[in-house]
Backbone as a ProteinNet text record, in pm:
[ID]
protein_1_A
[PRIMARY]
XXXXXXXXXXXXXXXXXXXXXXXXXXXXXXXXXXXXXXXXXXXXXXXXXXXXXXXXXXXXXXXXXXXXXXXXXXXXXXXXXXXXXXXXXXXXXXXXXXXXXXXXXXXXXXXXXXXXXXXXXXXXXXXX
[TERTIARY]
-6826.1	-6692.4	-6700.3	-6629	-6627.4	-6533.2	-6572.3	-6374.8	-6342	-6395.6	-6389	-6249.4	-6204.9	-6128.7	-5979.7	-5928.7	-5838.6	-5833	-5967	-6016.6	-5944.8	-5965.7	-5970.5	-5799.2	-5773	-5621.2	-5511	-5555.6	-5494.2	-5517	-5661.1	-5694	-5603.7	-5605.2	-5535	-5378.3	-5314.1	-5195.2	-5145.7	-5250	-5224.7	-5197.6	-5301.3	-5341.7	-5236.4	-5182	-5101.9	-4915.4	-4853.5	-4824.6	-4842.4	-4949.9	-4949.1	-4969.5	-4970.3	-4969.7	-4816.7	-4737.7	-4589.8	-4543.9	-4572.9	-4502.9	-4581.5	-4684.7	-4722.3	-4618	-4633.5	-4524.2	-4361.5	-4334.3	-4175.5	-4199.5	-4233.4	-4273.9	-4273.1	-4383.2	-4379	-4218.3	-4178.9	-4059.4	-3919.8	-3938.4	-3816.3	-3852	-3960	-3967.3	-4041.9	-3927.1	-3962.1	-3963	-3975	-4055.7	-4152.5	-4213.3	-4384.3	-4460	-4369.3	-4468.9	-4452.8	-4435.1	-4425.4	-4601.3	-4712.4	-4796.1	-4839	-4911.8	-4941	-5049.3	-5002.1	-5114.1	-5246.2	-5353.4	-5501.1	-5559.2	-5512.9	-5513.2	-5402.9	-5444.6	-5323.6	-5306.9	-5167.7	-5123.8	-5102.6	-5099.1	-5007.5	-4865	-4791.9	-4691.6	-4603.3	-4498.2	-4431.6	-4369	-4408.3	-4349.1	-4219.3	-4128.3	-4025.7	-3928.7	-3815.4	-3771.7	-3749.7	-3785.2	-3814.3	-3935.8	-4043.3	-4187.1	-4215.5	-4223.5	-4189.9	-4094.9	-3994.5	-3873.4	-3941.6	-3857.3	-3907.8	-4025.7	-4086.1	-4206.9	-4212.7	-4210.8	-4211.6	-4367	-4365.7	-4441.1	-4534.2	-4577.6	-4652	-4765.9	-4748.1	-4809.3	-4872.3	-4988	-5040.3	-5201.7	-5243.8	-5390.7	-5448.7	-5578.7	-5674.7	-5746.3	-5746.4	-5785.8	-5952.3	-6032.9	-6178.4	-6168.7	-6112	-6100.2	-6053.9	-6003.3	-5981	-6081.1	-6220	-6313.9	-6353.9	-6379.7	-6404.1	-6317.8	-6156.2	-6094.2	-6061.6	-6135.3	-6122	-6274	-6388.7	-6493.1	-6498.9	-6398.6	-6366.5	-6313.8	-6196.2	-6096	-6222.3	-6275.8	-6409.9	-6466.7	-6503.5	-6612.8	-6552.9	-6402	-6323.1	-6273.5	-6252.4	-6265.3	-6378	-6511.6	-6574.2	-6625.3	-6559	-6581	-6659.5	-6702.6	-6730.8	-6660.9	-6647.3	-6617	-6586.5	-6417.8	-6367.1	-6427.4	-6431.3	-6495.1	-6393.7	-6398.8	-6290.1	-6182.4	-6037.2	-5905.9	-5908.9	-5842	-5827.3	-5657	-5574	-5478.2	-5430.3	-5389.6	-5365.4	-5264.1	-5215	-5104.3	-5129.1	-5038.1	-4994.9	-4910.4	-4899.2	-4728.4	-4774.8	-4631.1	-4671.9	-4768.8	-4869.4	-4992.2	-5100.3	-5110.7	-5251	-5231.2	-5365.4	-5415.4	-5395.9	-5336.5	-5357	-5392.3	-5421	-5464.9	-5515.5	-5593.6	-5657.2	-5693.4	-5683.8	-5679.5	-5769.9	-5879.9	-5905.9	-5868.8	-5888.6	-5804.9	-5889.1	-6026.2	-6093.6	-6113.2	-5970	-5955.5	-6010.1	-6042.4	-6145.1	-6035.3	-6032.9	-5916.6	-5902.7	-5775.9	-5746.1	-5832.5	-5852.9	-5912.5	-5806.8	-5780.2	-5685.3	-5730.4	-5664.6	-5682.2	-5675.1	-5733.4	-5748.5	-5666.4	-5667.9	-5577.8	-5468.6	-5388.6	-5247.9	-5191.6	-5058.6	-4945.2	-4984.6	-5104.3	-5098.2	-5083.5	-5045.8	-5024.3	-4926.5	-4802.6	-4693.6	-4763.3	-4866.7	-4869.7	-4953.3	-5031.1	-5160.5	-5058.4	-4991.5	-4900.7	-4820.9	-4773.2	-4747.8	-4851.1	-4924.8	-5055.8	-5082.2	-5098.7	-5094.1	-5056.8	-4945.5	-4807.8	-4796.3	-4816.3	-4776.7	-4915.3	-5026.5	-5140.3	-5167.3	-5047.9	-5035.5	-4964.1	-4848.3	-4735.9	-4799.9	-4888.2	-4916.5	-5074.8	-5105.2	-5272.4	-5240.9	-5288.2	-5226.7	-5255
-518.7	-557.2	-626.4	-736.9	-849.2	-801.9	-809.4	-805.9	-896.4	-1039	-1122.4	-1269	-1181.2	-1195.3	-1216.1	-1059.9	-1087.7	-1182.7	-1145.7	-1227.3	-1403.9	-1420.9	-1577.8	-1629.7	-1517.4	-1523.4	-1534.4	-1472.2	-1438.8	-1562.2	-1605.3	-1746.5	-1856.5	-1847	-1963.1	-1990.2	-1829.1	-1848.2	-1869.5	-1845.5	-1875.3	-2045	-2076	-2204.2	-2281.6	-2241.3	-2346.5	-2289.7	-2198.4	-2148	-2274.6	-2253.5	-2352.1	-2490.3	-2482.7	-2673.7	-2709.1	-2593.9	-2646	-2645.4	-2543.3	-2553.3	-2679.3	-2761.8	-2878.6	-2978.1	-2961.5	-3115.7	-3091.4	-2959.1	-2941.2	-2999.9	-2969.5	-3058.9	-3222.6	-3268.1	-3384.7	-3452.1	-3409.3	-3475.2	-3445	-3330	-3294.6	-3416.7	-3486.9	-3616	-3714.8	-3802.5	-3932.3	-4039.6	-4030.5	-4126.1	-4140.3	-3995.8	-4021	-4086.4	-4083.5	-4085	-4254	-4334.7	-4431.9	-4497.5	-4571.9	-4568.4	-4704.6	-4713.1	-4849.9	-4958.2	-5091.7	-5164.2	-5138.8	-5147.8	-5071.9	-5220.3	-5360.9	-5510.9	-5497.9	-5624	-5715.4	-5782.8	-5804.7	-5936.7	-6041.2	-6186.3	-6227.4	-6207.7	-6279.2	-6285.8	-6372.5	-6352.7	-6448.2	-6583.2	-6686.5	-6841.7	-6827.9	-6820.8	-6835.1	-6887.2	-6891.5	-7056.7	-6966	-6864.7	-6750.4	-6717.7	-6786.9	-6745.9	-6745.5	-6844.1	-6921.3	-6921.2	-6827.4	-6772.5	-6771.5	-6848.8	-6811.5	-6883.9	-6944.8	-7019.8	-7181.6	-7247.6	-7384.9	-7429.6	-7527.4	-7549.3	-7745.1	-7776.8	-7878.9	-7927	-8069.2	-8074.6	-8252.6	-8250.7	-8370.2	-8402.6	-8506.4	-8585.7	-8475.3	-8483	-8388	-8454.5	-8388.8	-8434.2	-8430.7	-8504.7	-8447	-8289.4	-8207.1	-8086.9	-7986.7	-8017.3	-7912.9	-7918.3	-7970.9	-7935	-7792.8	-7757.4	-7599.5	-7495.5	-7535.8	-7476.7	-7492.9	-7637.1	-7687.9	-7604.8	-7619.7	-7519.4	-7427.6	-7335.6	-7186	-7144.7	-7222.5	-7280	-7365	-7375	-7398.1	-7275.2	-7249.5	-7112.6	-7013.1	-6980.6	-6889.4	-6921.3	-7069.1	-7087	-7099.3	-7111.8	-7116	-7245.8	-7308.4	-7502.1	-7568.7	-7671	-7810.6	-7803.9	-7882.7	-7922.7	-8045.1	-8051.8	-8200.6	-8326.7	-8421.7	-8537.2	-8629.9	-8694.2	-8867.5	-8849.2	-8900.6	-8862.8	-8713.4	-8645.7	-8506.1	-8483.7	-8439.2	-8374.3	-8221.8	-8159.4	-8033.7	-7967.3	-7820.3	-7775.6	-7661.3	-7682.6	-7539.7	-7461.3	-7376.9	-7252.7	-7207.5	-7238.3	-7167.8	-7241.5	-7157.6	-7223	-7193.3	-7163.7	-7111.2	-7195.2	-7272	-7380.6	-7258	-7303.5	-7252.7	-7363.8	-7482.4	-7543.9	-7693.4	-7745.8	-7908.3	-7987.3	-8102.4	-8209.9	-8339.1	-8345.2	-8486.9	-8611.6	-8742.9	-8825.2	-8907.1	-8842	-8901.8	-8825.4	-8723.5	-8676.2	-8529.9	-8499.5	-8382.4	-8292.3	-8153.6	-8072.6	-7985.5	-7988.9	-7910.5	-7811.9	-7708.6	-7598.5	-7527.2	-7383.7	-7315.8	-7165.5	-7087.5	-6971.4	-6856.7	-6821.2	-6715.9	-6577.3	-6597.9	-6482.8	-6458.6	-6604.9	-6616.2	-6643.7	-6651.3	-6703.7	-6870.3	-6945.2	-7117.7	-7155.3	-7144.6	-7227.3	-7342.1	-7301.3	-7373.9	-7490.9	-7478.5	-7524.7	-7631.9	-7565.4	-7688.1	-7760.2	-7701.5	-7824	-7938.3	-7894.8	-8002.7	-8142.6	-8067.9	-8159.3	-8262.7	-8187.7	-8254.2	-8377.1	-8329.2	-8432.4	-8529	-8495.8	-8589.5	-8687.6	-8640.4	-8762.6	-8821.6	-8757.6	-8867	-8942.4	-8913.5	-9025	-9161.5	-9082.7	-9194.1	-9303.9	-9227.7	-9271.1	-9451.8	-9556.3	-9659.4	-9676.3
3182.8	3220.6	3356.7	3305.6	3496.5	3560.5	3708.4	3780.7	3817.7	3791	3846.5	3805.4	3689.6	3616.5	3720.4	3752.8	3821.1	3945.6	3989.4	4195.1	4113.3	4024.1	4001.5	3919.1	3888.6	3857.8	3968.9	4110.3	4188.3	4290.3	4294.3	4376	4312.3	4247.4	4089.4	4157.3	4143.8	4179.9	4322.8	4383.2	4549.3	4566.1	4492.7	4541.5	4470.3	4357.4	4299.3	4425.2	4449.9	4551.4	4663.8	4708.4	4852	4789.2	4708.3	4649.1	4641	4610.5	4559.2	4718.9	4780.9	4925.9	4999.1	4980.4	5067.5	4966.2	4838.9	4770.4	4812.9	4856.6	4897.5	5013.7	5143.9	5272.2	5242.2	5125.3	5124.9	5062.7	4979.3	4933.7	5060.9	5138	5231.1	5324.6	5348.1	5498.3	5436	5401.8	5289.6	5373.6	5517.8	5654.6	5606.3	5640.9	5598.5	5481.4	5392	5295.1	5258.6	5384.7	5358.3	5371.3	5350.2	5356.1	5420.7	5510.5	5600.7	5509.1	5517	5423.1	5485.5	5385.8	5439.2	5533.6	5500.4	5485.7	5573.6	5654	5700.3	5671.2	5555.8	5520.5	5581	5523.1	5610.7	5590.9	5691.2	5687.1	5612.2	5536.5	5468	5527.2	5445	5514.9	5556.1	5657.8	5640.9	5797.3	5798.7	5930.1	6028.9	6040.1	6186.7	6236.4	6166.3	6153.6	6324.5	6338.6	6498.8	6573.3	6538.9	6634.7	6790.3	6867.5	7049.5	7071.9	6973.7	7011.5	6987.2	6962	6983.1	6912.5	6829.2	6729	6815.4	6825.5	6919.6	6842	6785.2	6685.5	6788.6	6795.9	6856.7	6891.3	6946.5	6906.6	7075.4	6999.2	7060.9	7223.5	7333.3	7457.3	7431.4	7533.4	7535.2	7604.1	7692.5	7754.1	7616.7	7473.5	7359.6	7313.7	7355.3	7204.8	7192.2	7374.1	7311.3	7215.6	7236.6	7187.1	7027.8	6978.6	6874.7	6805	6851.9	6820.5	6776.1	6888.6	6858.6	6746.7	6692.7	6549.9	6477.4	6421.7	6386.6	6328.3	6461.9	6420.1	6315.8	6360.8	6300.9	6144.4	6136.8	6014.1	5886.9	5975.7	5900.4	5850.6	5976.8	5917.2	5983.5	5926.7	6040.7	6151.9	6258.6	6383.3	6336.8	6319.8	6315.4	6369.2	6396.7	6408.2	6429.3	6558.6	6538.1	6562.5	6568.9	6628.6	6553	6608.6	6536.8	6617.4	6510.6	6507.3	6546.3	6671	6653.8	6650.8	6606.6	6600.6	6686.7	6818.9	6883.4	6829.2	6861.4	6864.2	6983.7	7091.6	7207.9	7241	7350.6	7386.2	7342.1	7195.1	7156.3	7015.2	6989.6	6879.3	6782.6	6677.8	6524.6	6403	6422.1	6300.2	6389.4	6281.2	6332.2	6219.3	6250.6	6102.1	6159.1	6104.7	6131.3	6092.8	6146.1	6072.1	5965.3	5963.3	5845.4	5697.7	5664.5	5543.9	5523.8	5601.7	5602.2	5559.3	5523.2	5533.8	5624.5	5660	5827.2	5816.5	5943.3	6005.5	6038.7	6002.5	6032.6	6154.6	6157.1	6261.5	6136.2	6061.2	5963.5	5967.9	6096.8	6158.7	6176.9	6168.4	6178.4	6060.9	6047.2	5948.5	5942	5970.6	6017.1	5845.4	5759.3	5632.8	5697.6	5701.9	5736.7	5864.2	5990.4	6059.4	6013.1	5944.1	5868	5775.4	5655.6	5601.9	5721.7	5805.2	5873.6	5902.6	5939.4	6009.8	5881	5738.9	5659.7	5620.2	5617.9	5645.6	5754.3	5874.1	5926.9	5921.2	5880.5	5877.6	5792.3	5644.4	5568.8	5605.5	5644.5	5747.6	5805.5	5890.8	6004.8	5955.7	5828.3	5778.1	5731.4	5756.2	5687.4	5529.8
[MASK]
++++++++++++++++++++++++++++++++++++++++++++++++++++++++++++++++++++++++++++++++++++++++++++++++++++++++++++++++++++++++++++++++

């Protein structure tokens, strides 16, 4: 004869016990159980993206290459070449376009879709 019978009937019911009292806790504070993305999305396109900041879309000095490099490195690209196009927000570069077709260089890190479509755009605009 086992006794091990009851020891495991009684663990059984404990544990299911403190399982119902942690899911009552969880459903009484429905803050918490909100869950943080594991990813940072981006952010959705939209006409506040750039609220307070000012968008500066224009041809590249010889004193931006480092900063054009850096936007480079981060993208993962070539180093534009020849007139090059850039887009500020504020004072920090988020996208660059050369004017020999290449496809822009963005900041991976930011919301820059919207900033690179511009650039797009305007160098089809201005391309003869």
């Amino acid at each position: 004869m086992t006794t091990t019978g009851p020891i495991h009937q009684i663990l059984a019911q404990s544990g299911t016990a403190e399982l119902r009292r942690r899911a009552d806790q969880w459903r009484a504070a429905p803050a918490r159980r909100q869950r943080k993305p594991r990813f940072r999305r981006r952010a959705p396109l939209r006409a506040d993206l750039f609220a307070g900041r000012g968008v500066t879309i224009r041809y590249a000095y010889p004193d931006d290459e480092p900063a054009i490099r850096r936007l480079a490195q981060l993208d993962e690209s070539d180093v534009p070449t020849g007139p090059v196009l850039l887009a500020e927000v504020g004072e920090e570069l988020w996208a660059a376009a050369a004017a020999d077709g290449s496809p822009p260089i963005a900041d991976p890190f930011r919301p820059s879709e919207a900033v690179a479509g511009m650039l797009l755009e305007l160098k089809r605009r201005v391309a003869p």
